[in-house]
N, C-alpha and C positions, 0 to 999 in steps of 0.2 A: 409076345407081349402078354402082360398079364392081366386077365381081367381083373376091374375093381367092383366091389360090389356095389351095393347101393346101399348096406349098412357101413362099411368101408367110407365109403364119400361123404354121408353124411358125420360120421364123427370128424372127418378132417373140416368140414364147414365149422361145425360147432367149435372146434380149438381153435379157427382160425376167429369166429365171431369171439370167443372168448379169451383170444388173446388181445383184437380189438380193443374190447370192452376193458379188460384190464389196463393197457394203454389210457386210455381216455379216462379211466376211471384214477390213473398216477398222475396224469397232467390236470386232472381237476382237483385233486385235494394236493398239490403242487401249488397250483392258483389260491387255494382255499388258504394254505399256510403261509405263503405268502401276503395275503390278505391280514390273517389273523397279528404278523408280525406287524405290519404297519397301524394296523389298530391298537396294539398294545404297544408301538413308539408315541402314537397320538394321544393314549392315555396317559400315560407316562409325562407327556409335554403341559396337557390341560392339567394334573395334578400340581404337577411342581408351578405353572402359573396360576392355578388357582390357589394354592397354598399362598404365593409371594404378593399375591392381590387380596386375599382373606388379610394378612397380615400387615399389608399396609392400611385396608380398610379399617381394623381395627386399629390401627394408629390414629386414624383419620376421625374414628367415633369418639377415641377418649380424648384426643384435640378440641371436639367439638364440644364435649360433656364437660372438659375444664372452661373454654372461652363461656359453656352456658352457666356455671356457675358462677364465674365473674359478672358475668352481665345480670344470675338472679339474687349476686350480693347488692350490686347499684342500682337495681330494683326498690331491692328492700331498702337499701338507704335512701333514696329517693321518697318512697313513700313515706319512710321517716321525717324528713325535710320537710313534705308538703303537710303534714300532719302538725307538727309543731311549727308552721308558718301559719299555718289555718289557726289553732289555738291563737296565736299569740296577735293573729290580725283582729278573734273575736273578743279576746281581753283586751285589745287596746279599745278597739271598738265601744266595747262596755264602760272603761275608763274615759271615755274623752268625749262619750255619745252627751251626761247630763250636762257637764260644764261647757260645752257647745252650746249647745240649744238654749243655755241659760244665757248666756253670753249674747248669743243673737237675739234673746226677746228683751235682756238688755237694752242692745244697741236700738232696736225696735221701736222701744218706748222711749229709748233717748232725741231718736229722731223726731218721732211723732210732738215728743212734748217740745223741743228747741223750733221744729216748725208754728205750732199754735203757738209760744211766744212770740213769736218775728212777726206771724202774719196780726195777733194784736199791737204790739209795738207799731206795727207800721200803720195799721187803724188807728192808733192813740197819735200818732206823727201825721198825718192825713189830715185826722181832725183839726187839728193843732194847725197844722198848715193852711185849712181852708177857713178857719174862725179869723185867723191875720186879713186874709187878702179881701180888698173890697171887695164890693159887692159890683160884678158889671151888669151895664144894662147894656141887652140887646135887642134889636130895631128888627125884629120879626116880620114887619108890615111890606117892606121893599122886599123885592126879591133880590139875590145876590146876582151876581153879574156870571153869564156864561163865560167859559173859558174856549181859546180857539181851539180846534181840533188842529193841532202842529203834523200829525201824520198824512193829514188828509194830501192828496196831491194837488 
């Protein structure tokens, strides 16, 4: 038999650790590329869905940017509207404010004066009424006569 040295032995460990290690070290960048390819399917996937979702989003803003200028054209014509409804409430306003007010100080003094005629008239009738009728005499000395109390029980 043949002896082995102990320099001998030790280089068979070393090849045997460093075929090991080469082993381990092909099944780890094995896993590694493995890896890498499923990262670049997944990127791969979120680009083309983000691209198809960017571009519907922008669908979605310039939908939104047209419906806002419709609603900031019925704005402005709105405020158009209430602008020349306001004018047109303060010139009426202006127009109908004196011949109102005249009208009602009118009717005011129409009232007033057709009342102090009536209630003279009816003084001058009063008078006139009470110069006709005799003269009564009344017998103040008797006293009148009680009347019965009907509710009493």
């Amino acid at each position: 038999m043949s002896s082995v040295t102990i320099g001998e032995f030790a280089a068979v460990i070393v090849a045997i650790a460093v075929v090991v290690t080469a082993a381990f070290l092909i099944v780890a960048l094995n896993n590694l590329n493995n890896t890498l390819a499923r990262l670049s399917e997944t990127a791969n996937e979120l680009r083309s869905e983000g691209i198809s979702a960017f571009t519907e989003l922008r669908a979605l803003v310039a939908d939104a940017d047209a419906e806002l200028d419709k609603v900031d054209l019925v704005l402005d014509r709105a405020d158009v509207a209430t602008s020349a409804i306001s004018e047109t409430s303060r010139r009426t306003h202006e127009a109908v404010q004196d011949p109102v007010i005249r009208t009602l100080a009118i009717a005011s003094g129409s009232s007033k004066m057709g009342r102090a005629w009536l209630w003279s008239r009816r003084k001058k009738n009063r008078a006139k009424a009470l110069e006709s009728l005799p003269e009564l005499e009344l017998d103040l000395s008797e006293p009148r006569p009680r009347r019965r109390n009907t509710l009493a029980p």
